[in-house]
C-alpha positions as CSV (number, residue, x, y, z in Angstrom):
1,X,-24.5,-1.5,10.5
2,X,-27.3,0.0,11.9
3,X,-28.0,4.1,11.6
4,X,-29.4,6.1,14.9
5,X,-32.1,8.3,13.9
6,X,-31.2,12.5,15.8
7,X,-33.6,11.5,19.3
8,X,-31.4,8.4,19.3
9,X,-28.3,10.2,18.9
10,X,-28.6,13.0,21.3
11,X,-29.4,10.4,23.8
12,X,-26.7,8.3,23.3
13,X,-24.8,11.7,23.8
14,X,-26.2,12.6,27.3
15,X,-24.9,9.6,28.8
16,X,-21.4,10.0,27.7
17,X,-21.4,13.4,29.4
18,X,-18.9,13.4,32.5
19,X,-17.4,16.2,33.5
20,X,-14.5,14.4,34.6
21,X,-13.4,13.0,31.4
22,X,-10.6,15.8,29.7
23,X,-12.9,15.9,26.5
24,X,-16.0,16.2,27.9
25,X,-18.0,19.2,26.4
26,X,-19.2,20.2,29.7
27,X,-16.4,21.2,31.5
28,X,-16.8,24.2,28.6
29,X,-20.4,25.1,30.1
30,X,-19.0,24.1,33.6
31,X,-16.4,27.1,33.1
32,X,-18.6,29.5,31.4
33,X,-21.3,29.1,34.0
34,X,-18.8,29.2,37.2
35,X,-17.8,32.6,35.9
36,X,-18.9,35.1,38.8
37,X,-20.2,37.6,35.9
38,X,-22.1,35.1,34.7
39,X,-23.5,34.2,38.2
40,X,-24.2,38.0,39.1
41,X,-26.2,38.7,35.7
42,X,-28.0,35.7,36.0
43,X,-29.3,36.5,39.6
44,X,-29.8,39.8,38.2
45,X,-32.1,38.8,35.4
46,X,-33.7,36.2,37.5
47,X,-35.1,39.5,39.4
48,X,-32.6,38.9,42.3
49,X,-31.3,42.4,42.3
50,X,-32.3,43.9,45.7
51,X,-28.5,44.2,47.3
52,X,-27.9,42.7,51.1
53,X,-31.3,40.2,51.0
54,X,-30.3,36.8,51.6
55,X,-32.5,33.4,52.3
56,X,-35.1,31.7,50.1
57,X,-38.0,33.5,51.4
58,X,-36.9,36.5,48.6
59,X,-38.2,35.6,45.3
60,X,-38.4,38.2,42.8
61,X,-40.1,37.4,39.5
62,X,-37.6,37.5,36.2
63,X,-37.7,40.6,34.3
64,X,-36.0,42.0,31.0
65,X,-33.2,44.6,31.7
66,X,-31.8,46.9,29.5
67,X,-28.3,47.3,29.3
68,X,-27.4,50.3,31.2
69,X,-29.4,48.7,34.2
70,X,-27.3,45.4,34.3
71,X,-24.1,47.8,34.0
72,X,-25.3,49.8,37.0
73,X,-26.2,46.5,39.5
74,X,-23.1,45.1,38.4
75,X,-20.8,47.4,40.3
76,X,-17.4,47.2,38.9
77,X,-17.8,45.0,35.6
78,X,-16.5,46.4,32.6
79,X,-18.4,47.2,29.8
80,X,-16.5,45.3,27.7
81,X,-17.0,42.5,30.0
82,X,-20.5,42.9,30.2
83,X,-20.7,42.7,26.8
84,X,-18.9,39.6,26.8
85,X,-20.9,37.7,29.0
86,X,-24.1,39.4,27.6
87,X,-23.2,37.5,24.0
88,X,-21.8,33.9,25.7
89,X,-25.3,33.6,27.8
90,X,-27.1,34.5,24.6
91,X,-24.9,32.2,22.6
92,X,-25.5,29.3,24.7
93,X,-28.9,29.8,24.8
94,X,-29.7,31.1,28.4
95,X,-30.5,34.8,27.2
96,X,-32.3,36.4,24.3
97,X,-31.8,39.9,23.5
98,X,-33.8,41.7,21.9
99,X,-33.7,45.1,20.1
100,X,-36.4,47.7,19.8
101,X,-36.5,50.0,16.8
102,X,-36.9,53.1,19.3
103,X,-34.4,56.5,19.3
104,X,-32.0,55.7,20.8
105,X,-32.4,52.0,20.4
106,X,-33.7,50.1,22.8
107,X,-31.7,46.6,24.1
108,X,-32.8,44.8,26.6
109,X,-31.9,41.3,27.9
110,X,-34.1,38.3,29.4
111,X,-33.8,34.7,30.8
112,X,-34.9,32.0,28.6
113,X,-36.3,28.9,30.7
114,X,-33.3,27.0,30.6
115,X,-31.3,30.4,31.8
116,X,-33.9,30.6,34.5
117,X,-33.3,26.9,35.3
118,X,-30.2,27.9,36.1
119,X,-30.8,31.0,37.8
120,X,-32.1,29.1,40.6
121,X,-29.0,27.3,41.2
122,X,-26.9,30.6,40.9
123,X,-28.9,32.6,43.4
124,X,-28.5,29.7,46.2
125,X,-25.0,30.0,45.4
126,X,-25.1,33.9,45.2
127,X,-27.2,33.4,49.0
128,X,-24.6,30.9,50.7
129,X,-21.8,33.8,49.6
130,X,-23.1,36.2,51.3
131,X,-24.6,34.3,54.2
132,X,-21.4,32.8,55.2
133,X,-18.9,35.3,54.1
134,X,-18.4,36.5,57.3
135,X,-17.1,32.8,58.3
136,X,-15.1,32.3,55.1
137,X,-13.0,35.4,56.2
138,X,-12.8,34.6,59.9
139,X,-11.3,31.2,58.7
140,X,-8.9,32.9,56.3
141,X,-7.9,34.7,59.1
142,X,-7.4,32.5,61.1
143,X,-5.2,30.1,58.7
144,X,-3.3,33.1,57.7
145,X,-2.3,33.4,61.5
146,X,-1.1,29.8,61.6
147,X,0.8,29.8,58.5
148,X,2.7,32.9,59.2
């Protein structure tokens, strides 16, 4: 019996990912990452704050943010689900936080560079919302007419 050395392993690993198996450890990231919180703080951190601006041709640079300023953008998440999401993202890698000795102290979040790999696909997600909400509830209207 042959041994895999860790390079080999992880490999091996990659290819057995599919999302559509029942045991695949990816639907976990798949939820985590679908989460609209999650989507919201990562277009936030991204530096894809400024509310109503849609289209690729705004592109804000990342920036750390402290926590009071996520709280505030994020109008109606609760601090406990802030906090939440705040600890998964850094759990998983696609935050750090980091803590400054100040008085108060000082927390402030940032993207790591995979977070910010996926903060690119989050904020063309959080663009086609708003773009085409108008038509999404036009259509619900619509269907809810027929079905009535």
């Amino acid at each position: 019996m042959t041994t895999m050395k860790a390079a080999q392993k992880r490999a091996q690993a990659k290819v057995e990912y599919n999302a559509f198996l029942a045991g695949c450890p990816s639907r976990q990231l798949l939820d985590r990452i679908s989460d609209k919180w999650v989507v919201l703080i990562l277009c936030a951190l991204g530096g894809d704050n400024s509310r109503g601006q849609t289209g690729a041709a705004h592109a804000d640079t990342p920036k750390a943010m402290r926590y009071s300023e996520i709280s505030r953008l994020l109008a109606g998440v609760s601090q406990k689900m802030l906090t939440q999401t705040l600890r998964s993202l850094e759990h998983d890698g696609l935050l750090t936080r980091t803590v400054t000795p100040t008085v108060p102290v000082t927390v402030s979040y940032e993207l790591t560079d995979l977070g910010l790999s996926l903060h690119h696909m989050t904020r063309g997600l959080r663009n086609w919302a708003q773009t085409h909400m108008a038509e999404v509830l036009a259509n619900r209207e619509n269907y809810d007419a027929r079905t009535s």
